[in-house]
C-alpha positions as CSV (number, residue, x, y, z in Angstrom):
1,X,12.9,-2.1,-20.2
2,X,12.7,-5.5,-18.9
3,X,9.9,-6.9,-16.7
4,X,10.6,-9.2,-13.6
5,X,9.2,-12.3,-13.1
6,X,10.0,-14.6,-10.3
7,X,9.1,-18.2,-10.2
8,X,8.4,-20.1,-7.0
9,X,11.1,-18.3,-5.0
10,X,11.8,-18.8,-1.9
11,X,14.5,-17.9,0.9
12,X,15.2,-20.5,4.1
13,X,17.5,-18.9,7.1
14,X,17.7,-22.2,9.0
15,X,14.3,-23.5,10.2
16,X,13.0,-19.9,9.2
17,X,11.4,-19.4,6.2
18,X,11.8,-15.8,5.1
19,X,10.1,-15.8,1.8
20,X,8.2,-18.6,1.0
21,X,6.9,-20.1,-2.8
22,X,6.5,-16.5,-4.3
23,X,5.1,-16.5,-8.0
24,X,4.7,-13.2,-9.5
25,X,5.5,-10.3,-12.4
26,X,6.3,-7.2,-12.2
27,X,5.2,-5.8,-15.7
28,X,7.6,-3.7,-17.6
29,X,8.2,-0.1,-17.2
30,X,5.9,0.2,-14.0
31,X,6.6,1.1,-10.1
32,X,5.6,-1.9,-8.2
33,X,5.8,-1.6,-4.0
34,X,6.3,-4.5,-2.0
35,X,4.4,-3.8,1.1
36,X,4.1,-4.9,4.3
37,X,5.0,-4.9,8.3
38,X,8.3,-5.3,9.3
39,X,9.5,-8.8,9.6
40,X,6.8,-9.7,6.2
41,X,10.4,-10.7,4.1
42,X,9.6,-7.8,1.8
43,X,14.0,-6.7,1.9
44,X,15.0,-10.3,1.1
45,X,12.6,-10.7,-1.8
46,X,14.2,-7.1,-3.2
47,X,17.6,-8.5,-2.2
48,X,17.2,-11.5,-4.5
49,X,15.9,-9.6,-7.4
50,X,19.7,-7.3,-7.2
51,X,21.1,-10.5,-6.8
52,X,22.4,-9.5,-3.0
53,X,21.0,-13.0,-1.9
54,X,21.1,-16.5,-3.0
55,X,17.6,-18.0,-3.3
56,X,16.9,-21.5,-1.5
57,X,15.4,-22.8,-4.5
58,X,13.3,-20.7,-7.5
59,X,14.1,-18.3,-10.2
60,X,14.5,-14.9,-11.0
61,X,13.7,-13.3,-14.6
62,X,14.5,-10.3,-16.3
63,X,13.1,-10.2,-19.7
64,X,13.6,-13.5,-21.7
65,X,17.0,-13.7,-19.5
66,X,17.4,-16.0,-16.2
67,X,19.4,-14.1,-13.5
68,X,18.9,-15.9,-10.7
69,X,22.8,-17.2,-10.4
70,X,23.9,-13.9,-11.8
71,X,25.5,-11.4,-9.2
72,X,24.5,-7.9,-8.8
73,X,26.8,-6.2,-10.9
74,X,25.8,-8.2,-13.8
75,X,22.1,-7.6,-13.6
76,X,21.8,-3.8,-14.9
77,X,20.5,-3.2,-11.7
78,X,20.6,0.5,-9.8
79,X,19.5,0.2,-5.8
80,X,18.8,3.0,-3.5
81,X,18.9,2.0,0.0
82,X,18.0,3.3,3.6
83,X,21.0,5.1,4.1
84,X,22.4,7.0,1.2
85,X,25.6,5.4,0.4
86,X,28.2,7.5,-1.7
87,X,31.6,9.0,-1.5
88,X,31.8,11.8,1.0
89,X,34.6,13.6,-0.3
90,X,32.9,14.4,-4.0
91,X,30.8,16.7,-4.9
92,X,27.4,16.3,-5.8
93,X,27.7,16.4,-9.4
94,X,31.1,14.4,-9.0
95,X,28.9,11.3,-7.2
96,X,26.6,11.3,-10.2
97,X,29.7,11.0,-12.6
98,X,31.3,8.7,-11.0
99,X,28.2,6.3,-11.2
100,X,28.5,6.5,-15.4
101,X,31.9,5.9,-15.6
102,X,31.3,2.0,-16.6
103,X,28.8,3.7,-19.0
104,X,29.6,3.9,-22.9
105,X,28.9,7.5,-23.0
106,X,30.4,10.4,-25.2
107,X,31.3,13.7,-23.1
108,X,28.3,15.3,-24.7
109,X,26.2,12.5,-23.6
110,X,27.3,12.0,-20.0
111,X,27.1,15.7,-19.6
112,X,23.3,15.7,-20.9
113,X,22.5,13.5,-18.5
114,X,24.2,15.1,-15.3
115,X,22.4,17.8,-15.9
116,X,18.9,16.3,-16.6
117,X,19.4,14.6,-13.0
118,X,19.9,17.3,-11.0
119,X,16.8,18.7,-12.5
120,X,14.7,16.4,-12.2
121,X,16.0,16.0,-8.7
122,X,16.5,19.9,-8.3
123,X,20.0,19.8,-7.5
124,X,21.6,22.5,-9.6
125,X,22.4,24.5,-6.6
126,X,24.2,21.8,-4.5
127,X,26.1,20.6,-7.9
128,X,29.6,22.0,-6.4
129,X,29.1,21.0,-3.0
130,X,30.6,18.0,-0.4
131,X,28.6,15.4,0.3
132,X,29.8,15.4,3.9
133,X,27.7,19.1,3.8
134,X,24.4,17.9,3.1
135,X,21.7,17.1,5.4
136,X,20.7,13.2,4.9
137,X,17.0,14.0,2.8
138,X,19.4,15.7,0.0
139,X,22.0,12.9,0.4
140,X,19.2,10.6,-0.1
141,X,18.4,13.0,-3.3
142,X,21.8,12.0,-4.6
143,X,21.7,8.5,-4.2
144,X,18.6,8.2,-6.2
145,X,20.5,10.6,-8.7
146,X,23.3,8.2,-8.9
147,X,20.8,5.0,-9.9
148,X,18.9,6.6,-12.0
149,X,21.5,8.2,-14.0
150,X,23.0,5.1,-15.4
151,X,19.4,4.5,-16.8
152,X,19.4,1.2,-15.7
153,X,16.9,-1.3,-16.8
154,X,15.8,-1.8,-13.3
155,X,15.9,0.2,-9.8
156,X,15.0,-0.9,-6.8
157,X,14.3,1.0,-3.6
158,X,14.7,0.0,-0.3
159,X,12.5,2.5,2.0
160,X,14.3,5.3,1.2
161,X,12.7,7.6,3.2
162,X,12.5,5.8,6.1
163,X,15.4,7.8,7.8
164,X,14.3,11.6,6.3
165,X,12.4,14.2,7.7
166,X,8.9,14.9,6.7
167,X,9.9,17.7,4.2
168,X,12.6,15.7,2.7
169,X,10.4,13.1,1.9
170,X,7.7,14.5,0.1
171,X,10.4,16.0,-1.6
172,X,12.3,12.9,-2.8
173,X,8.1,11.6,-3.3
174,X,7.6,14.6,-5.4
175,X,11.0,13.4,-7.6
176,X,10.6,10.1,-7.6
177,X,7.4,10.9,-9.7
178,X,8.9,13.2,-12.3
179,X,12.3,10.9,-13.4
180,X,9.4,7.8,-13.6
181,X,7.5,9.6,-15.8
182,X,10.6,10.8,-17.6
183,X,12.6,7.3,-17.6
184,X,9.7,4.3,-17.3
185,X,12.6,2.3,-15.5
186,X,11.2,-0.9,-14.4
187,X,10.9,-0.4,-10.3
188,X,10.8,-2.4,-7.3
189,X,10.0,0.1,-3.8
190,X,10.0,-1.7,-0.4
191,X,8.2,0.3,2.1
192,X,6.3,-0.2,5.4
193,X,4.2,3.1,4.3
194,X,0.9,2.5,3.1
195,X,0.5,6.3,2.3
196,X,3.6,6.2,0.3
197,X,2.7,3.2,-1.7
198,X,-0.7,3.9,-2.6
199,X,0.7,7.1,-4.1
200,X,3.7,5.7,-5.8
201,X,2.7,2.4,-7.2
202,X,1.0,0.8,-10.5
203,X,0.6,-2.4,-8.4
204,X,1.0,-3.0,-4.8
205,X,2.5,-6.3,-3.2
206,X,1.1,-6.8,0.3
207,X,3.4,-9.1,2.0
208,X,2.7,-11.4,4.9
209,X,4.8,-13.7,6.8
210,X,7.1,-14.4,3.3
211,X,3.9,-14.6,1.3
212,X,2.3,-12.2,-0.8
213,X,-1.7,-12.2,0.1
214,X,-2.7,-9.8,-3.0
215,X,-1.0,-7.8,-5.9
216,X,-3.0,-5.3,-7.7
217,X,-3.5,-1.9,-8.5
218,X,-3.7,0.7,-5.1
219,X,-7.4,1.2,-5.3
220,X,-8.5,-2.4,-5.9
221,X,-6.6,-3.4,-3.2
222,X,-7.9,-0.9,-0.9
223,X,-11.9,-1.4,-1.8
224,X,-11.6,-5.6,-2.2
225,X,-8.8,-6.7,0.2
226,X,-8.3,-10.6,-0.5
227,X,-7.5,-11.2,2.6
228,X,-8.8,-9.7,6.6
229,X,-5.3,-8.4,7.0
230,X,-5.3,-6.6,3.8
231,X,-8.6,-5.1,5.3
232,X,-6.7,-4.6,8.6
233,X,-3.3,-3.3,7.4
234,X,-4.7,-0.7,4.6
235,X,-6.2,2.0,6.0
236,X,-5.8,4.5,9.1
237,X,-8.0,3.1,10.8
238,X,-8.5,-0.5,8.9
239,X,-11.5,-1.9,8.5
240,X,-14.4,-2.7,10.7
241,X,-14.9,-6.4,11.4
242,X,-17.8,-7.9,12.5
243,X,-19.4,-11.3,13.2
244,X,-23.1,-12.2,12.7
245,X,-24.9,-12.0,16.0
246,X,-27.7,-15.1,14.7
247,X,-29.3,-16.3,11.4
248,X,-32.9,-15.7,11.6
249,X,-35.9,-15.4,9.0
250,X,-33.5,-17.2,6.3
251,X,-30.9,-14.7,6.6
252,X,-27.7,-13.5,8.8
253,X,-28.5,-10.6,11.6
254,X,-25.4,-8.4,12.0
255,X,-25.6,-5.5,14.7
256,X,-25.1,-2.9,11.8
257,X,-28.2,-3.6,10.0
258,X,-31.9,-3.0,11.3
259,X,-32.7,-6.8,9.3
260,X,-31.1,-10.0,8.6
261,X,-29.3,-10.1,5.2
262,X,-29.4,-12.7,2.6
263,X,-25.9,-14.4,2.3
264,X,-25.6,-16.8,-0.6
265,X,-22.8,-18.3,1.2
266,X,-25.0,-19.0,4.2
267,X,-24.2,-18.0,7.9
268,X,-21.9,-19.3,10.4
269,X,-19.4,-18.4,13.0
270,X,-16.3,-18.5,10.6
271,X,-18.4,-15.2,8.4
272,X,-16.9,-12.1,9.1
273,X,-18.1,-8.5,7.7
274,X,-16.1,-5.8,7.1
275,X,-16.4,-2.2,6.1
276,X,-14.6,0.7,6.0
277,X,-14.5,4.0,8.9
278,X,-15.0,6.0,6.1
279,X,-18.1,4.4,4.3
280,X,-20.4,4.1,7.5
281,X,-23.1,7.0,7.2
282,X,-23.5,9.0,10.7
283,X,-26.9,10.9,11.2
284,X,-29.1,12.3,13.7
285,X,-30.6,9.7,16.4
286,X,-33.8,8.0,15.9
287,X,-33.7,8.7,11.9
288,X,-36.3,5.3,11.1
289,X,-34.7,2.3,9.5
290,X,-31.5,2.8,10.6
291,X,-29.5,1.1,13.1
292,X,-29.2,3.5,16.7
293,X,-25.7,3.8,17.7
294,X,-23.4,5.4,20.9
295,X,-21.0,7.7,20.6
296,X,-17.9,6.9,23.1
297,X,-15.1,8.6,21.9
298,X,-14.6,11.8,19.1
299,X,-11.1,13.1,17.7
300,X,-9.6,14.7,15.2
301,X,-7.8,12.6,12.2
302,X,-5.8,13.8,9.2
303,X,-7.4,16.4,6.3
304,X,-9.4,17.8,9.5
305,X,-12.3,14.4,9.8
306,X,-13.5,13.2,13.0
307,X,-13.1,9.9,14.2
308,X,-15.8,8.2,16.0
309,X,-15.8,5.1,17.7
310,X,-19.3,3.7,18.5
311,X,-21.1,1.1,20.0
312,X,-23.5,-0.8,18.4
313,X,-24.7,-3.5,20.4
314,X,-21.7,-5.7,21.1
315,X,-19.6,-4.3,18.6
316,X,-17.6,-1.3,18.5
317,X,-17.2,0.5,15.6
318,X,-14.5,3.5,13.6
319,X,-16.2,5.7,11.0
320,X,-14.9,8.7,9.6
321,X,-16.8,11.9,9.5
322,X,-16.8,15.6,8.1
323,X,-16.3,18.0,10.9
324,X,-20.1,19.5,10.4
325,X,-21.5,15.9,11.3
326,X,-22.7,16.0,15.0
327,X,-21.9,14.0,17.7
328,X,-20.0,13.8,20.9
329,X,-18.8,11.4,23.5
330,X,-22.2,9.8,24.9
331,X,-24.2,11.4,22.0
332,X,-26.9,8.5,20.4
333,X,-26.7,9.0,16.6
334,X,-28.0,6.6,13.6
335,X,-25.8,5.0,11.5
336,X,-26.5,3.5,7.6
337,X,-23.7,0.7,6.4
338,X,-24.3,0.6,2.1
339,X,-24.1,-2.9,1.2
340,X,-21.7,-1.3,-1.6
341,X,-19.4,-1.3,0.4
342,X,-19.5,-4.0,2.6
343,X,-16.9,-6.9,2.3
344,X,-17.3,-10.2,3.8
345,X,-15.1,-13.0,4.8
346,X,-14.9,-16.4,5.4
347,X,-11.8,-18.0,7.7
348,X,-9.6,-14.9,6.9
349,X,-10.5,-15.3,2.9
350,X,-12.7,-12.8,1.3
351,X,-15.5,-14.8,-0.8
352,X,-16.2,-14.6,-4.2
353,X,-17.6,-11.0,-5.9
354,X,-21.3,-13.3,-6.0
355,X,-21.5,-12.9,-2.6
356,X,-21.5,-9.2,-2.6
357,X,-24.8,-9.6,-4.0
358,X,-26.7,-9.5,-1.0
359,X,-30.6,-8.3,-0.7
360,X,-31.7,-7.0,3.0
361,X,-35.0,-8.8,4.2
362,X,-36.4,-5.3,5.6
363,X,-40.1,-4.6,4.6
364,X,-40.4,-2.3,1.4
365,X,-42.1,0.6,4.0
366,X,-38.7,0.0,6.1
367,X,-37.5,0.2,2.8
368,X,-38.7,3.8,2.2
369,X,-38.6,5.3,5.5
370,X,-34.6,4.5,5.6
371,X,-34.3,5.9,2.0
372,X,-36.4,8.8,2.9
373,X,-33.9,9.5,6.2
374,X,-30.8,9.6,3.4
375,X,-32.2,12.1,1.5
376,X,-32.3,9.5,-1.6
């Protein structure tokens, strides 16, 4: 299987610029999701891989072979998109066929693989019926049936289970993993789910305004977002941001920390913090060396946490919290931020990993007292 490398590409609609200057690779054999709101150009850059749109200028690369003149149908390329498309008046099985019949296959062969599909996709029992029959989640089954089966060198998804109900789409999830594992098809998956492509992908794309801000693996892009919208858009909630409130005793004062903090990148109003909800420590009130906090709001969030928003000072704060942890609207709590997992920014940019090496000022008996409050 090929891998995909695109070389300055770029798409102009007019005076808009949909996707603008995009260098990247995606390697062979892995599932990469381009990610992003809507509007980011995420579609069009999928759109010119398939060879569905003409690039402005730039090239696309499959393997040691330049596609980007070549249309769709002569790029080995299978595509899934939003809404299954297929013929209505075949049968299940029948639209799979029909989708090797430019294949060089013997009977045996095209057989063998009809019937690893619907497997995989656990559609034996549908096999005889009309596609007009279906509900649209095992529609959409069959369309990714259809592109798989011609084991193409590439597929590329285009949120295909954007328009299924919740139960369909962990089902077509719970496929999509088993044929990759199977097939190790080079793939392309657009999506607007952060959920989805954190559990899908070997690298994720985050897309912004025609630009791609960061690609790397799910995790890495989660803990060290290059960017304050990668911090902002991953996440439910994204990440607390903060400014420094002064610069005092050599260091930068932030409301979350009972002592200025030594910044090798020095202060100033363009510095922004920013942690996650689910990283900022919640304990009883008036625990010593830690920060005091207000609770003003409590709910309930997905897997049963509680989500509190707090005030600290002038800043307001999320943090995610096991159900046992008190606290209720109007409640004063402590908080503890770990600089372990504290990001900062400057102008939008996260700075260099040197920076995350940053010593609090505190006393050593400050020191202690907060470690002793932790339970370290």
């Amino acid at each position: 299987m090929p891998d995909i490398r695109l070389a300055s590409l770029t798409r102009r609609f007019g005076d808009l610029t949909a996707v603008n200057d995009v260098t990247m690779t995606f390697p062979e054999g892995t599932v990469t999701c381009l990610l992003g709101p809507s509007g980011c150009g995420k579609t069009t850059l999928m759109r010119m891989i398939a060879g569905l749109e003409a690039p402005s200028s730039g090239r696309v690369i499959f393997g040691n072979r330049e596609v980007t003149r070549l249309p769709a149908r002569r790029r080995d390329v299978g595509m899934v998109f939003q809404y299954p498309v297929m013929y209505r008046t075949c049968s299940v099985q029948g639209n799979i066929e029909l989708a090797l019949r430019g294949e060089r296959l013997s009977e045996t062969d095209r057989r063998r693989r009809i019937e690893d599909v619907l497997e995989i996709l656990q559609l034996g029992e549908y096999r005889d019926r009309q596609i007009g029959d279906l509900d649209i989640g095992t529609r959409q089954k069959v369309a990714v049936g259809r592109a798989i089966a011609r084991s193409c060198n590439v597929i590329l998804f285009d949120e295909p289970t954007t328009n299924v109900d919740v139960h369909a789409k962990l089902q077509l999830i719970r496929a999509f993993k088993q044929f990759r594992l199977r097939f190790r098809q080079t793939i392309v998956y657009v999506t607007h789910d952060q959920t989805e492509a954190m559990t899908l992908a070997d690298q994720i794309a985050l897309m912004r305004d025609g630009v791609i801000s960061q690609c790397s693996p799910p995790r890495q892009l989660y803990e060290q977002p290059n960017t304050e919208f990668g911090g902002w858009f991953l996440g439910n909630p994204g990440m607390n941001f903060l400014s420094p409130r002064t610069e005092r005793d050599g260091g930068v004062l932030f409301d979350i920390f009972p002592h200025p903090i030594v910044s090798p990148s020095g202060g100033g109003t363009d510095l922004r913090l920013g942690i996650r909800p689910e990283y900022i420590r919640v304990l009883p009130p008036a625990a010593p060396g830690l920060v005091q906090a207000r609770v003003l709001r409590r709910c309930i969030t997905i897997g049963g946490q509680s989500l509190l928003t707090l005030a600290v000072g002038d800043a307001r704060l999320k943090a995610k919290v096991a159900p046992e942890v008190a606290g209720r609207a109007g409640d004063q709590v402590s908080i503890d931020c770990p600089l372990e997992h504290v990001v900062f920014f400057r102008a939008g940019a996260r700075l260099p990993d040197a920076a995350r090496a940053l010593m609090p000022t505190e006393p050593v008996q400050a020191q202690n007292l907060r470690r002793a409050a932790l339970g370290l």
